[in-house]
C-alpha positions as CSV (number, residue, x, y, z in Angstrom):
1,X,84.7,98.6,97.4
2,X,85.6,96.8,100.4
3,X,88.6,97.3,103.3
4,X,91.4,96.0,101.3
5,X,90.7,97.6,97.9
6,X,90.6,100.9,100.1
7,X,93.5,100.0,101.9
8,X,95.2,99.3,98.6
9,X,94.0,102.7,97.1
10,X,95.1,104.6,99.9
11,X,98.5,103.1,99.8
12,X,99.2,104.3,96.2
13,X,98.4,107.6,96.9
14,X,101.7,107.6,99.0
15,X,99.6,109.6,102.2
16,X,101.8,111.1,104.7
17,X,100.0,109.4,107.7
18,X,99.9,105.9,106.6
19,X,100.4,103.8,110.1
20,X,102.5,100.6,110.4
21,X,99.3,98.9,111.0
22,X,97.9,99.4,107.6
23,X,101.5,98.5,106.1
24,X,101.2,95.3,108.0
25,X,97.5,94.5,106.8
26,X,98.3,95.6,102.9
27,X,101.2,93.2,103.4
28,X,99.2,91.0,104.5
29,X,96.7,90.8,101.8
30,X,99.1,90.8,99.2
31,X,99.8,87.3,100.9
32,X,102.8,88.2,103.3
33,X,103.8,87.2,106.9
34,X,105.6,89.0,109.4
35,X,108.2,87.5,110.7
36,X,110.3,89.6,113.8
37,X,114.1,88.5,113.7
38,X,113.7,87.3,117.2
39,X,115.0,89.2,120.3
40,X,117.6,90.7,118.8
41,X,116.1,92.4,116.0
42,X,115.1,95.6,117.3
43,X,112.3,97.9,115.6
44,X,113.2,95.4,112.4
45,X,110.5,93.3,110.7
46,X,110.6,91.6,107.8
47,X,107.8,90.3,106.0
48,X,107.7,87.2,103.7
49,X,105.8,86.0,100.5
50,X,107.3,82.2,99.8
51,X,109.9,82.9,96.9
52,X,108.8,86.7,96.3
53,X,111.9,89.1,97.7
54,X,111.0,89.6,101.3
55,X,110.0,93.1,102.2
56,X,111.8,94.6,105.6
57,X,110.9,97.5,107.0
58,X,111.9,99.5,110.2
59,X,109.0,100.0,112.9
60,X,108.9,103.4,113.3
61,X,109.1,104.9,117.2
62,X,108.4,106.6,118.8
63,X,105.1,107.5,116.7
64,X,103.5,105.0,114.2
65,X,103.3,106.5,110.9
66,X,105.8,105.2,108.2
67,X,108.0,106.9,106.5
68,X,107.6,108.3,102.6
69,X,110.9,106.3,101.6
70,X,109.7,103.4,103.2
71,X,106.2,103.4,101.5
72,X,107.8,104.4,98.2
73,X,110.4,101.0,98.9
74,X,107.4,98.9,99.6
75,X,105.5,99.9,96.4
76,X,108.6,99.6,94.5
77,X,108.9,95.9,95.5
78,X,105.4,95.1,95.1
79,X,105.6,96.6,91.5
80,X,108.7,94.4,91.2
81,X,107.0,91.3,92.6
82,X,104.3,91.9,89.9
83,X,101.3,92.2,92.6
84,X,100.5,95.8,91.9
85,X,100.7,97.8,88.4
């Protein structure tokens, strides 16, 4: 099994220290890009997939672990986008 299949099952077991970093690279190979709102946009990113519903999440600060809401909303729209079962 290599990275990104364990990246993938580590993400659907919903852990409760999954970083931003390892959000950004399972975005990432489910063929997203992160795109910051410019200056203005705070701890706000949103990541894009051409015409799938872009995904935007809130960096989380001070530490770097997401949220449980946040990883449930991600899987949510990746179930919805038809990239994961």
């Amino acid at each position: 099994m290599g990275t990104k299949e364990k990246l993938r099952e580590r993400f659907l077991k919903m852990p409760s220290d999954f970083t931003f970093e390892e959000m950004q690279r399972l975005l990432e190979g489910y063929g997203y890009e992160r795109s910051d709102k410019g200056r203005t946009s705070g701890s706000r990113v949103i990541f894009k997939n051409g015409d799938k519903r872009p995904i935007m999440l809130h960096k989380p600060h001070p530490g770097n672990i997401v949220r449980l809401y946040a990883i449930k909303q991600v899987m949510e729209d990746l179930r919805e986008s038809g990239l994961i079962k």
